[in-house]
C-alpha positions in Angstrom: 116.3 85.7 85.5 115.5 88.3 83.4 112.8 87.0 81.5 111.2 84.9 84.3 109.1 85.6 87.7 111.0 87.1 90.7 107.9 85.8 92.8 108.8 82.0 93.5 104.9 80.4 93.7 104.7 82.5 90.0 108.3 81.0 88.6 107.4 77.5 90.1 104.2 77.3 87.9 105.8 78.8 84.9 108.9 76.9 85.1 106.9 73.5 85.2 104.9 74.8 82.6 107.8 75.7 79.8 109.5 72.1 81.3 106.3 70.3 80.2 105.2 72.2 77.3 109.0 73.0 75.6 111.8 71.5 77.3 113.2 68.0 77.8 115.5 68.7 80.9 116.2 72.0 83.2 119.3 72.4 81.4 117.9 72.7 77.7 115.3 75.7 79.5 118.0 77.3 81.0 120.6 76.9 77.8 118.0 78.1 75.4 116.5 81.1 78.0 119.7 81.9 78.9 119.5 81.5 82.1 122.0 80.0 85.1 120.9 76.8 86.3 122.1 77.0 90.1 120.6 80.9 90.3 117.1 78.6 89.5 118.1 76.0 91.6 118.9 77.7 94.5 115.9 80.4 94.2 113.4 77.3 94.0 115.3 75.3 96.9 114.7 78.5 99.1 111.4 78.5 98.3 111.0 75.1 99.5 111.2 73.3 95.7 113.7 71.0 94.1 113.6 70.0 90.8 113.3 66.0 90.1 114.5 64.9 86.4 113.2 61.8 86.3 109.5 63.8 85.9 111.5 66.8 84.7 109.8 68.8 86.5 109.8 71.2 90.0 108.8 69.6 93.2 
């Protein structure tokens, strides 16, 4: 996660905000960021977050 926030309340606002604003699903963010989905998944599922496609978007 190179590119993104280490803080989780940071990365949860900026992840929603690329999903929104650039990407169709998690996977086209992390495919075109280069970045691994489950490390994103399981850093926003500690944090107490879980992403829901259908709004394609963290929870």
């Amino acid at each position: 996660m190179a590119g993104l926030p280490k803080d989780p309340i940071i990365l949860f606002s900026v992840l929603n905000m690329k999903l929104r604003d650039f990407y169709g699903s998690l996977d086209a963010l992390c495919e075109d960021m280069d970045e691994d989905k489950q490390h994103l998944l399981d850093t926003m599922a500690a944090a107490g977050f879980r992403y829901d496609a259908d709004r394609n978007a963290f929870v």
